[in-house]
C-alpha positions in Angstrom: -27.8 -13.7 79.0 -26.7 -16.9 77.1 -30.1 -16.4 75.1 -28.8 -12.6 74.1 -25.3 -14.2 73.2 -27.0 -17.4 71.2 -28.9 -14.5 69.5 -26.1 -12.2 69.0 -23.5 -15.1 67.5 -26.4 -15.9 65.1 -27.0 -12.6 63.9 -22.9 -12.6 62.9 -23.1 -15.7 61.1 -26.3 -14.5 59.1 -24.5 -11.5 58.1 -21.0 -13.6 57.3 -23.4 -15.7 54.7 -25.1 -12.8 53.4 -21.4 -10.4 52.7 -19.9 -13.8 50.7 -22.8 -14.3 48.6 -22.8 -10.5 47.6 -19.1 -10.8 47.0 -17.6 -10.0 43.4 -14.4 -11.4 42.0 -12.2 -9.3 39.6 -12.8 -11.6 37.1 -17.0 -11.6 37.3 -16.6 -7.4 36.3 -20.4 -6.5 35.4 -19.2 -5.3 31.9 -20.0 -5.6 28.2 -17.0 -7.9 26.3 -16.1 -6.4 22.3 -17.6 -8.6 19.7 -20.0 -10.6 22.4 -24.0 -10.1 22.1 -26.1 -9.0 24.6 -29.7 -8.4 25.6 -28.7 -4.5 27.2 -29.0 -2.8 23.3 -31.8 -3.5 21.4 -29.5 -4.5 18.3 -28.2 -6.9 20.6 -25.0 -6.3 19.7 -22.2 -5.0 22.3 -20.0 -2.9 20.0 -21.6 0.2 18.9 -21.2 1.1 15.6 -19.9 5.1 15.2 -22.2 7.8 15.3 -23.0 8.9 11.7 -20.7 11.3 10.4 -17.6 11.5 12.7 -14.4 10.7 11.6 -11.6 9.1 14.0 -8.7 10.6 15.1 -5.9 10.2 12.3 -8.1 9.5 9.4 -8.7 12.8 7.8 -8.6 12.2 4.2 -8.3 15.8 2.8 -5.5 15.6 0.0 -7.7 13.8 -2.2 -4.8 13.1 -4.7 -2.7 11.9 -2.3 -4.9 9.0 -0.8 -6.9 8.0 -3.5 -4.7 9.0 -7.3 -8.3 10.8 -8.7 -8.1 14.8 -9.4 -9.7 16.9 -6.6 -13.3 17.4 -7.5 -13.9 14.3 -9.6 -16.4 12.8 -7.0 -13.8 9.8 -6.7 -14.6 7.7 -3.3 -11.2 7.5 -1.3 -9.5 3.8 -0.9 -10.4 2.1 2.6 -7.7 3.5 5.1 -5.7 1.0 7.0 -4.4 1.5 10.4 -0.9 3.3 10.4 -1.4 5.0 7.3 0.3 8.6 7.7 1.8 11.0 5.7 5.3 11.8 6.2 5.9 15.0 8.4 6.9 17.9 5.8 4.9 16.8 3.2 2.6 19.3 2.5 -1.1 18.7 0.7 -0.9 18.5 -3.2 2.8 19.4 -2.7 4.8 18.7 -6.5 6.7 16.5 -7.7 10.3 16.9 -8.1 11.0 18.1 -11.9 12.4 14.9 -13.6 9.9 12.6 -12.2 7.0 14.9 -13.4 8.0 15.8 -16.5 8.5 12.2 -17.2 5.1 11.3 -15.6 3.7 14.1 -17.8 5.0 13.3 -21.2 3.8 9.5 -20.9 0.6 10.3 -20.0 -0.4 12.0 -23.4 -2.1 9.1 -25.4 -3.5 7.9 -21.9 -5.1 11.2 -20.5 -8.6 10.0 -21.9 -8.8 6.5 -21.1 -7.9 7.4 -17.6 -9.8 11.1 -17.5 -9.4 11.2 -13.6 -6.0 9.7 -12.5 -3.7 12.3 -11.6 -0.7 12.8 -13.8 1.7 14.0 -11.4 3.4 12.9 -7.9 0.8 14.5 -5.0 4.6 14.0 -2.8 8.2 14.9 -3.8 10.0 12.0 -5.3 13.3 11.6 -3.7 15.9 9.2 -3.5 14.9 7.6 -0.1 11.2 7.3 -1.8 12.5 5.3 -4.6 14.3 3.0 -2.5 11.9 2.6 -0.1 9.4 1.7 -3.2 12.6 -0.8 -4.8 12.1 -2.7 -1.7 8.0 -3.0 -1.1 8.2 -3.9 -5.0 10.6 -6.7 -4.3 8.1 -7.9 -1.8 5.0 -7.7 -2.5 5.0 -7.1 -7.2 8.2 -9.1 -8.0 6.4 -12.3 -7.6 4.0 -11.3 -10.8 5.6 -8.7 -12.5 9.4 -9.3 -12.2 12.6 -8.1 -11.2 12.4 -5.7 -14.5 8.8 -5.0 -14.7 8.3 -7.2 -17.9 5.4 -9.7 -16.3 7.9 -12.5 -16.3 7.4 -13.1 -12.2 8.3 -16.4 -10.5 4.6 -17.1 -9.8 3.7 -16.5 -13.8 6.7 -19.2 -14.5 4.8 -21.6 -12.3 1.8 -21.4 -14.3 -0.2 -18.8 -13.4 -1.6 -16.2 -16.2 0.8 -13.5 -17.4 0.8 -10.2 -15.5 1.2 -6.6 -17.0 4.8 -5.9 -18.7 5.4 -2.4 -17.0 7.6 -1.6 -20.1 4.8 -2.3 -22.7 4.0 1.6 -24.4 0.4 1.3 -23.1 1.6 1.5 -19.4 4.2 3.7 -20.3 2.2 6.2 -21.1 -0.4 5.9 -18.4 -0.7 8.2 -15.7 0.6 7.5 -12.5 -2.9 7.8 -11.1 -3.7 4.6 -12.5 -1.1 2.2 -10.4 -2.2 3.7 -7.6 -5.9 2.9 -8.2 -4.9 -0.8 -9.2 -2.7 -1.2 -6.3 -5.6 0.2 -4.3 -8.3 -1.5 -5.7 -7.0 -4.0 -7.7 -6.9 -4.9 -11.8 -8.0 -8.0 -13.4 -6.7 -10.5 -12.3 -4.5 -8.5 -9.7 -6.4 -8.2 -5.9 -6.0 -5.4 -4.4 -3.3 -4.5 -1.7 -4.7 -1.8 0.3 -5.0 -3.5 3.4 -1.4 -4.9 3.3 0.2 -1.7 1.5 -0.2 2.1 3.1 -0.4 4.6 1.1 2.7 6.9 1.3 4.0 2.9 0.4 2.0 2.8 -3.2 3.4 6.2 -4.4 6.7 4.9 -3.9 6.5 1.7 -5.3 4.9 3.9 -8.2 7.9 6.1 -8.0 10.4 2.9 -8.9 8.3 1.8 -11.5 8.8 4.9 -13.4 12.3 4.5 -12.9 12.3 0.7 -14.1 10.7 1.7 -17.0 13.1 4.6 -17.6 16.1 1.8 -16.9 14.4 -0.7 -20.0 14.0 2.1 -22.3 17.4 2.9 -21.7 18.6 -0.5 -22.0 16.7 -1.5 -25.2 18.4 1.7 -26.5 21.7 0.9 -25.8 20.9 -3.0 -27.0 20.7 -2.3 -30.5 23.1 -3.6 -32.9 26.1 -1.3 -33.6 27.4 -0.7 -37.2 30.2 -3.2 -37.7 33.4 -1.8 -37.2 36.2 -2.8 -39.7 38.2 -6.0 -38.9 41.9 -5.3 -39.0 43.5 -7.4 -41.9 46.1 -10.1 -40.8 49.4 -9.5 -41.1 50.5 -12.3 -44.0 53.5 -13.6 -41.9 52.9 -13.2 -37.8 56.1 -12.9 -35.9 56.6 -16.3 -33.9 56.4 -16.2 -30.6 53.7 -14.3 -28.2 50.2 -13.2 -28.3 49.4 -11.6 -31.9 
């Protein structure tokens, strides 16, 4: 009997040892970590890239004017997408400009339309007032710093020393077609890097948007700056009553 019990109590304690050592914490999860190698893949790497050919959800590119400034069919490769680029809701594909921003974008893109065959001319979005505000304030914080409060290249970093940067009022860029500011914000221009990753897209058409209009506000300004004719000083009067303001 105490044999049987002896055997019994030894059996329990085997079977204690053997439950703790199979015993998982929540923290020892049998599981692949992001960006961590391992030996289960032969590529030995534990992300998987995705298959060939599929396209995640929210990145759709099909206005091709709209997220990359190049004329449907010209073969142009779309900019690299950044997360939380979306379209506005109501905006439809290749939907047109309002009237005064096209016709503006259109007559300044005459002399330009073969040095920049492919750009788009016109707004892919309407231009609206809450679209040119919105691009007055991502100009003030991310192109101010080069190109100035007025678009002339006359920035804070070029007064500190660093090279000149475009002069949105010079006739070459007023002339060019809106297409083209979009591909150097996307892409980037000389000595200009480019800003995709840190502007989205419905972002660039707008800051595009208030670059028209600075250039429309200089030309209107250098208009009204010329000289007038001088008017006629009125002869004084040989003997000035005293007293008072003549």
């Amino acid at each position: 009997m105490i044999r049987g019990r002896y055997l019994t109590a030894c059996s329990c304690l085997l079977l204690l040892l053997v439950m703790a050592g199979c015993r998982y914490d929540m923290q020892d999860q049998p599981k692949i970590k992001p960006l961590r190698g391992t030996t289960f893949f032969s590529d030995r790497l534990g992300s998987r890239q995705p298959i060939e050919g599929t396209i995640p959800r929210g990145y759709l590119r099909s206005d091709t004017e709209f997220y990359t400034g190049k004329k449907a069919g010209t073969g142009a490769a779309g900019p690299t997408a950044t997360p939380g680029e979306q379209r506005i809701a109501g905006v439809q594909a290749n939907a047109p400009a309002n009237a005064a921003a096209n016709a503006q974008a259109g007559s300044q893109a005459g002399s330009q339309a073969n040095s920049f065959p492919d750009d788009v001319e016109t707004f892919p979005l309407p231009v609206t007032q809450e679209i040119v505000e919105r691009g007055r304030d991502r100009y003030a914080i991310f192109c101010s710093a080069c190109h100035g409060l007025t678009g002339n290249g006359d920035g804070m970093i070029v007064r500190r020393g660093f090279r000149r940067a475009a002069s949105f009022n010079d006739d070459r860029l007023r002339q060019a077609p809106v297409g083209h500011f979009f591909d150097a914000i996307t892409n980037g221009w000389g000595a200009m890097p480019s800003y995709s990753a840190q502007i989205a897209v419905q972002d660039r058409w707008a800051i595009i948007a208030y670059i028209r209009a600075l250039q429309l506000s200089q030309q209107n300004t250098a208009t009204a700056g010329a000289s007038p004719s001088p008017a006629a000083s009125p002869s004084p009067t040989s003997s000035p009553a005293s007293g008072g303001h003549q």
